[in-house]
C-alpha atoms as an extended CHARMM CRD file, in Angstrom:
* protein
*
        45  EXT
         1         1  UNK       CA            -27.8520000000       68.6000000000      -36.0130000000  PROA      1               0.0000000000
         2         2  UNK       CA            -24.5220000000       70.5310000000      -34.8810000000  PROA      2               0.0000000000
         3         3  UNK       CA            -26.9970000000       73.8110000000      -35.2390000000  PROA      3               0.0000000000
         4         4  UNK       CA            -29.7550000000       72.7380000000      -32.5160000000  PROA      4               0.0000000000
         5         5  UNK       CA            -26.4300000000       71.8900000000      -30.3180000000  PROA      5               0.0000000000
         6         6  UNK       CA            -24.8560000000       75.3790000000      -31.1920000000  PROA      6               0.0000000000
         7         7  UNK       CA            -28.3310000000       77.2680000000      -30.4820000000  PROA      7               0.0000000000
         8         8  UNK       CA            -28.8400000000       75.2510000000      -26.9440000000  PROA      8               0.0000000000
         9         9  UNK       CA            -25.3530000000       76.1370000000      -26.0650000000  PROA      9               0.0000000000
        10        10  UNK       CA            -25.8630000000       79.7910000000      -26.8190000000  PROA      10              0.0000000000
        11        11  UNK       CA            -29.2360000000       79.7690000000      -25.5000000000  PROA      11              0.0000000000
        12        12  UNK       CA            -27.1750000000       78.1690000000      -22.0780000000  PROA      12              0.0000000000
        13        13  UNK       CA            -24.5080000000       81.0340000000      -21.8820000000  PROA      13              0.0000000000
        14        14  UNK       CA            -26.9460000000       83.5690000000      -22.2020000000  PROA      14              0.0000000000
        15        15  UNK       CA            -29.1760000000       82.2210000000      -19.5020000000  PROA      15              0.0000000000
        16        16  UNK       CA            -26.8020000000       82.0560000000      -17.4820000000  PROA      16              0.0000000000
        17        17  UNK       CA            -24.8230000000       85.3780000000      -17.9620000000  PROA      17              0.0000000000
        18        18  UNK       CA            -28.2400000000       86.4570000000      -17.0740000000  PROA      18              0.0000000000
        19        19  UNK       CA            -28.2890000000       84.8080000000      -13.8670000000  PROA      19              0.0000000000
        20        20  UNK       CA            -25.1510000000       86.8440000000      -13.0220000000  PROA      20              0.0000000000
        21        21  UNK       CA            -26.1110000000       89.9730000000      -14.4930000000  PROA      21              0.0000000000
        22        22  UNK       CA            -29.1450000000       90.2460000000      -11.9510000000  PROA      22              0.0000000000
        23        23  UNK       CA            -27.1160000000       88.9060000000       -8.8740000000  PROA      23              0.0000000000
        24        24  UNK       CA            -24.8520000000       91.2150000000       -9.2040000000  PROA      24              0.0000000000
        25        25  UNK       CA            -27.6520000000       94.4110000000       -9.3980000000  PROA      25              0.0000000000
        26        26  UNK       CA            -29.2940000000       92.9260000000       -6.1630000000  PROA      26              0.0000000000
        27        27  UNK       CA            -25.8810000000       92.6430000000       -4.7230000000  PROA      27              0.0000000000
        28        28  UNK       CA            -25.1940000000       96.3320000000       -5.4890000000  PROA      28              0.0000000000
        29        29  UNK       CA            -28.5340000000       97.2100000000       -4.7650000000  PROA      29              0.0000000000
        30        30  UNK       CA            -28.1090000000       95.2990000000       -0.8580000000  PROA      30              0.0000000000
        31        31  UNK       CA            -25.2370000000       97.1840000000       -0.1760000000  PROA      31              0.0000000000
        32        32  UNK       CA            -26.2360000000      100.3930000000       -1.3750000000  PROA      32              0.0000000000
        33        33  UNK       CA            -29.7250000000      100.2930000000        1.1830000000  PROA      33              0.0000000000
        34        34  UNK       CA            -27.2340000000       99.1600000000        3.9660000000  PROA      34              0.0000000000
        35        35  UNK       CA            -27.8240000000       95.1020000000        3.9230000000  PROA      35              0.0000000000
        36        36  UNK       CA            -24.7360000000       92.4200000000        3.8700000000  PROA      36              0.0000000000
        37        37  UNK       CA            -25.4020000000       90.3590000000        0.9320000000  PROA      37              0.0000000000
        38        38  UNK       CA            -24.8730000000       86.4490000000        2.1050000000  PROA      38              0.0000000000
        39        39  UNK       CA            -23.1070000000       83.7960000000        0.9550000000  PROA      39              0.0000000000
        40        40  UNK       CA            -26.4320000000       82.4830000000       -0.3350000000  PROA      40              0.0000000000
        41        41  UNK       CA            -27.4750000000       84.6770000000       -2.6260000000  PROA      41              0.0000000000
        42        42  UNK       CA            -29.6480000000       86.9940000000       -0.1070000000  PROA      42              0.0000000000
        43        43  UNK       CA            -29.5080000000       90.3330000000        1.3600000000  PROA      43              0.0000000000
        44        44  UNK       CA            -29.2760000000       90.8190000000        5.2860000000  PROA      44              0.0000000000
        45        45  UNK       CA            -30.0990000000       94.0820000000        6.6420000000  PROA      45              0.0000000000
């Protein structure tokens, strides 16, 4: 039982490290073509 827990955790974390692994490219990738990226999670140019 504690291994299905374990595995959903880890299955969470990495989902989520995910998450902020690609925000953080578009974020990079905004600024880099001239955009502000917004509070919301979207690129203004």
């Amino acid at each position: 039982m504690f291994g299905l827990v374990r595995l959903f955790l880890l299955l969470l974390a990495a989902f989520l490290g995910g998450i902020f692994y690609e925000r953080g490219q578009q974020q990079q990738k905004c600024e880099l073509d001239g955009g502000q990226w917004a509070r919301a999670g979207f690129c203004q140019h």
